[in-house]
C-alpha positions as CSV (number, residue, x, y, z in Angstrom):
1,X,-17.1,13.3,-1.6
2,X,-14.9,15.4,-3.1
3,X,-11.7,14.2,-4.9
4,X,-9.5,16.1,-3.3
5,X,-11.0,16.3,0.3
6,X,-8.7,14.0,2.8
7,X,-8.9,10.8,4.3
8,X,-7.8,11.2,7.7
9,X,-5.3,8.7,8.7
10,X,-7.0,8.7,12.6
11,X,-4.9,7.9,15.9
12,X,-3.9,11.2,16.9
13,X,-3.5,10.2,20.7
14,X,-1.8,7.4,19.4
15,X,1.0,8.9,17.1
16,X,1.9,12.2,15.1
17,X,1.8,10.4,11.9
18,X,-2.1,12.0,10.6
19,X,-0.9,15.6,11.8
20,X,3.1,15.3,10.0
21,X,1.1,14.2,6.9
22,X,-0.9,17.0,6.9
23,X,-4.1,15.9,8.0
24,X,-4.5,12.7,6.1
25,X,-4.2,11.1,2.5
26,X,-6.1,13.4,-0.4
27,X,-9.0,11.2,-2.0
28,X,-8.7,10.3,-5.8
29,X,-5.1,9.6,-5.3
30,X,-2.7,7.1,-5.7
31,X,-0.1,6.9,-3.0
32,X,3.2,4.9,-3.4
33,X,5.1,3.5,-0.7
34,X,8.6,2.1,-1.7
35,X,11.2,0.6,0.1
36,X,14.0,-2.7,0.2
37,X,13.2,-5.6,2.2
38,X,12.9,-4.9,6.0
39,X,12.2,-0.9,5.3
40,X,8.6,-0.9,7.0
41,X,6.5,-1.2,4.1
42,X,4.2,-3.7,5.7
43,X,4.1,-2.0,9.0
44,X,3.4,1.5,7.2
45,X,0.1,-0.2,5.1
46,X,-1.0,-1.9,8.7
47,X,-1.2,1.5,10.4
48,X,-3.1,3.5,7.5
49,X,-5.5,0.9,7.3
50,X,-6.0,0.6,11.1
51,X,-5.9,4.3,11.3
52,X,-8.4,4.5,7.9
53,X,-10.7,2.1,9.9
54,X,-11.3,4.0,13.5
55,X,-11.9,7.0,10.9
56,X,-14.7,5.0,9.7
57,X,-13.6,5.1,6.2
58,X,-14.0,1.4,4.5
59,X,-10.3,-0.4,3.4
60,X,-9.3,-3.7,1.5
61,X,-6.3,-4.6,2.2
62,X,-4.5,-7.3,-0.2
63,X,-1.2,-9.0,1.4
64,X,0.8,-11.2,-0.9
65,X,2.4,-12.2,2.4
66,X,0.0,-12.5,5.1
67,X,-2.9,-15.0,6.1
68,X,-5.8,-13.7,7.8
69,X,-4.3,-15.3,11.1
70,X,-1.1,-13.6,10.3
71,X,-2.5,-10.0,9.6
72,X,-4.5,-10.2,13.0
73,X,-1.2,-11.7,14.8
74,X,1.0,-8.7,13.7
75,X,-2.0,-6.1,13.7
76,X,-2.2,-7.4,18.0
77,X,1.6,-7.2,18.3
78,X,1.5,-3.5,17.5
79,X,-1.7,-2.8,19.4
80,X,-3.8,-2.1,16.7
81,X,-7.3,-3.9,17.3
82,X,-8.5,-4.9,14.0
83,X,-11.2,-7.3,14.9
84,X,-14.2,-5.1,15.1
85,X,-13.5,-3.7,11.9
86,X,-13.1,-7.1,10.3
87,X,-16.5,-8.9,11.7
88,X,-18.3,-5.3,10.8
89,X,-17.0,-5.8,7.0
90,X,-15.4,-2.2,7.6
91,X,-12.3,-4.1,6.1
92,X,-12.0,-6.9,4.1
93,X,-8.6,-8.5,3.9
94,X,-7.4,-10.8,1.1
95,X,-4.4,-13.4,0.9
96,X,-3.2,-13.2,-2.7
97,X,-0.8,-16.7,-2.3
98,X,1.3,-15.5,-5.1
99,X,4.1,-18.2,-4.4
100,X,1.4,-21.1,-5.8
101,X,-0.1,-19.0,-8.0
102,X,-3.4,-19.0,-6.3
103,X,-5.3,-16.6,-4.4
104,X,-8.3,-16.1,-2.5
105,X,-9.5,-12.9,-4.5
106,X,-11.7,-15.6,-6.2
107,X,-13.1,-18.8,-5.5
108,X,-13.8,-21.7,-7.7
109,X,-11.8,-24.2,-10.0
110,X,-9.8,-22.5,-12.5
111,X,-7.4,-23.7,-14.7
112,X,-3.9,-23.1,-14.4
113,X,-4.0,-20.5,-17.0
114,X,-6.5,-18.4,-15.5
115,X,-5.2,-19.0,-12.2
116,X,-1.6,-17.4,-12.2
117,X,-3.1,-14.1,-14.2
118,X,-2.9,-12.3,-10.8
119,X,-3.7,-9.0,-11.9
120,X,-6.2,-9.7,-14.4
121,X,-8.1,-11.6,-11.5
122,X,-7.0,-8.3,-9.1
123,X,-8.7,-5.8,-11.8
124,X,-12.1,-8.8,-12.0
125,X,-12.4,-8.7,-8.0
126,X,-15.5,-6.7,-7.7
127,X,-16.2,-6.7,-4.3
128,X,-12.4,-5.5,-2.9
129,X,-12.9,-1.9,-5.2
130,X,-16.2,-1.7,-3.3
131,X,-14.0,0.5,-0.1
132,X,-13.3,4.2,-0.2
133,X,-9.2,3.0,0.1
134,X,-7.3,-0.2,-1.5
135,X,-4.1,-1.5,0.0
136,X,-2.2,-3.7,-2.1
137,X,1.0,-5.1,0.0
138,X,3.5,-5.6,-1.7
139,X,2.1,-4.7,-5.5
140,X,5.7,-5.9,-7.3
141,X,5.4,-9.2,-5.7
142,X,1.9,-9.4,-7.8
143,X,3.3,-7.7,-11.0
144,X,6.4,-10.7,-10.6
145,X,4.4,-12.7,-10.8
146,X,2.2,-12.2,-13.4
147,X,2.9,-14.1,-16.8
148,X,1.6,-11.4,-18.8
149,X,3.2,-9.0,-17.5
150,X,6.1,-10.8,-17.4
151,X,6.0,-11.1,-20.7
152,X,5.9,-7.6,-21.9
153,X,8.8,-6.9,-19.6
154,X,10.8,-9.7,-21.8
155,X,9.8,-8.1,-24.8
156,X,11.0,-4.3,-23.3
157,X,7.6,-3.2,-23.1
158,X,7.3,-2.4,-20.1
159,X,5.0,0.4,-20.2
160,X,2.6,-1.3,-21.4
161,X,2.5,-3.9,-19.6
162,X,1.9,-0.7,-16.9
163,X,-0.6,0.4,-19.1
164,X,-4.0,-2.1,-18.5
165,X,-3.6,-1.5,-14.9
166,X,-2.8,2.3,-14.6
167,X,-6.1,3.0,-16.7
168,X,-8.2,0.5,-14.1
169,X,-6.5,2.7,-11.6
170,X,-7.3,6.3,-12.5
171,X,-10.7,5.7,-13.5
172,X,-10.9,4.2,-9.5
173,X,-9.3,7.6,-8.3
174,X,-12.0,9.4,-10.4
175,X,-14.5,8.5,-7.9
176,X,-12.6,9.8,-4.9
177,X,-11.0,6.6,-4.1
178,X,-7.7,6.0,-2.6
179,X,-5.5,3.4,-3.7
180,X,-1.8,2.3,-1.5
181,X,0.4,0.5,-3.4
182,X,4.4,-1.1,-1.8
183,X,7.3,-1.7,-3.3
184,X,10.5,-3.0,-3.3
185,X,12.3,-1.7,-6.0
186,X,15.0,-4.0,-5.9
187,X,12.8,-6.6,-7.2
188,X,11.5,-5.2,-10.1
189,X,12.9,-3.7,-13.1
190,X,13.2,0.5,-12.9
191,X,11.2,0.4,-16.3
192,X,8.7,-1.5,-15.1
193,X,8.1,0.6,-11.9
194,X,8.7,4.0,-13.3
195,X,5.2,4.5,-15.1
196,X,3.6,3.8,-11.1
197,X,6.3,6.3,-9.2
198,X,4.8,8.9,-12.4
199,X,1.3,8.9,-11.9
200,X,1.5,8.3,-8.3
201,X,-0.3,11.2,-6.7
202,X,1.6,10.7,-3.0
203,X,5.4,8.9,-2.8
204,X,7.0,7.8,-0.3
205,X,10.1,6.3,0.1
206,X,11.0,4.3,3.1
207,X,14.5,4.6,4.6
208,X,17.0,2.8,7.0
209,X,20.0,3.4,8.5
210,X,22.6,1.4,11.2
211,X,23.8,4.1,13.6
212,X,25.4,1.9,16.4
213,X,23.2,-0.8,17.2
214,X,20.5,1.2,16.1
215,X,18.4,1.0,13.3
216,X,17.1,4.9,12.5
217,X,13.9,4.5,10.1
218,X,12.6,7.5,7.8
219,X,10.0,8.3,5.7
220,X,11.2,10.5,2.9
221,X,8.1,12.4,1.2
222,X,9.3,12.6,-2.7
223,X,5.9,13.7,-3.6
224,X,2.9,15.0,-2.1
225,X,0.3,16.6,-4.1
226,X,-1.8,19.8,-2.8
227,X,1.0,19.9,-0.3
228,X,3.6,22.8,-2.3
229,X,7.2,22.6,-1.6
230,X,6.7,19.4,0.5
231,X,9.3,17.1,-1.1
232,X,12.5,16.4,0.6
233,X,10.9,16.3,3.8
234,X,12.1,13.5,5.7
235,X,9.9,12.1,9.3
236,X,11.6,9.5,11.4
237,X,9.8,7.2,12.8
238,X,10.5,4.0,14.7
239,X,8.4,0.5,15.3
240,X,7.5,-0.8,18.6
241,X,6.0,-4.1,19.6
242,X,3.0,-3.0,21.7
243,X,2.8,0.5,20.1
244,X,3.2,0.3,16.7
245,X,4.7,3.4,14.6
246,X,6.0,6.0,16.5
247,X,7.0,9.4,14.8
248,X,10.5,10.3,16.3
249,X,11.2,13.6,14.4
250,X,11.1,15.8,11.5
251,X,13.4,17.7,8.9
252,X,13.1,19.9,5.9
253,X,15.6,19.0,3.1
């Protein structure tokens, strides 16, 4: 495959989101989904991966939040019907527990040491890099938690603490792989993130506003590569229980 032919992000009788993005996500990039608490990050990795899947292209997805009873709950409450893909290994879907400082990347005893070196274990887990696309949700919740890393951020290093993992990353994308990391950028330092909003090949930005009793979502595309003048544009969108995302409009900045 070629790096930069596109991953089609499927369910075009579903929604417009595939089609207002162009056709898909280009491989051998790294796309960047950021947003606060409650912007739609989860939501927005749930639907690319579904989508991903009925295009027949192979996705981990990594949740730092979500059991596997969880992630098929929420994937049924927005009609997205994950099963199949699950029992044909299409996907494979991990629990990192970050909160204990386990995770089910890797079996085994380990001692405590070992055990809370999340992305040391992330890098190690063979099997998950095996799918054309990665989807790590949410990636600062693994980086938090971290001891290295947290340790090069109390030293103000952290670009270096980027550094182990941005390598691991681009030599993924030099196969023509995809790899989705979200944020929220309120919980980690704006050093720390910066070196991941630079090499990231796609960024998005998720957005919400009150209007009334409303709550108006957007997708603000700060960066889309191949795509020319393409940043600033804005798509609204909204979430449904029973429909999942559903594009509401579009506007050029």
């Amino acid at each position: 495959m070629s790096t930069r032919s596109l991953y089609s992000l499927g369910l075009d009788e579903h929604d417009r989101l595939n089609n207002e993005l162009g056709g898909g996500i280009p491989g051998g990039s790294i796309v960047l989904i950021e947003g606060d608490y409650g912007a739609g990050k989860s939501v927005m990795s749930q639907r690319i991966t579904y989508g991903l899947c009925e295009e027949d292209h192979s996705v981990t997805l990594v949740s730092t939040e979500l059991s596997v009873r969880g992630f098929i709950d929420q994937m049924h409450s927005l009609s997205y019907d994950i099963e199949d893909h699950l029992l044909n290994e299409n996907l494979l879907f991990f629990h990192a527990d970050v909160d204990s400082g386990g995770s089910s990347l890797r079996g085994g005893s380990e001692d405590e040491g070992d055990r809370r070196q999340l992305l040391k274990r992330l890098m190690e887990a063979n099997k998950m890099w095996e799918a054309d696309v990665v989807v790590i949700d949410t990636f600062d919740a693994i980086l938090r938690n971290d001891p290295k890393f947290e340790a090069l951020i109390r030293q103000n290093d952290e670009r270096q603490a980027a550094l182990e993992i941005i390598s691991f990353f681009r030599d993924l994308i030099s196969k023509g792989k995809v790899i989705v990391l979200t944020v929220d950028p309120s919980t980690v330092d704006e050093e720390a993130i910066g070196p991941f909003r630079s090499i990231a090949d796609v960024y998005f930005e998720l957005q919400m506003a009150e209007v009334g009793n409303d709550v108006r979502r957007s997708i603000a595309v700060r960066r889309f590569a191949g795509m020319g003048e393409q940043v600033g544009d804005t798509i609204g969108y909204s979430v449904r229980s029973g429909t999942g995302i559903v594009i509401e409009s579009r506007s050029v900045a």
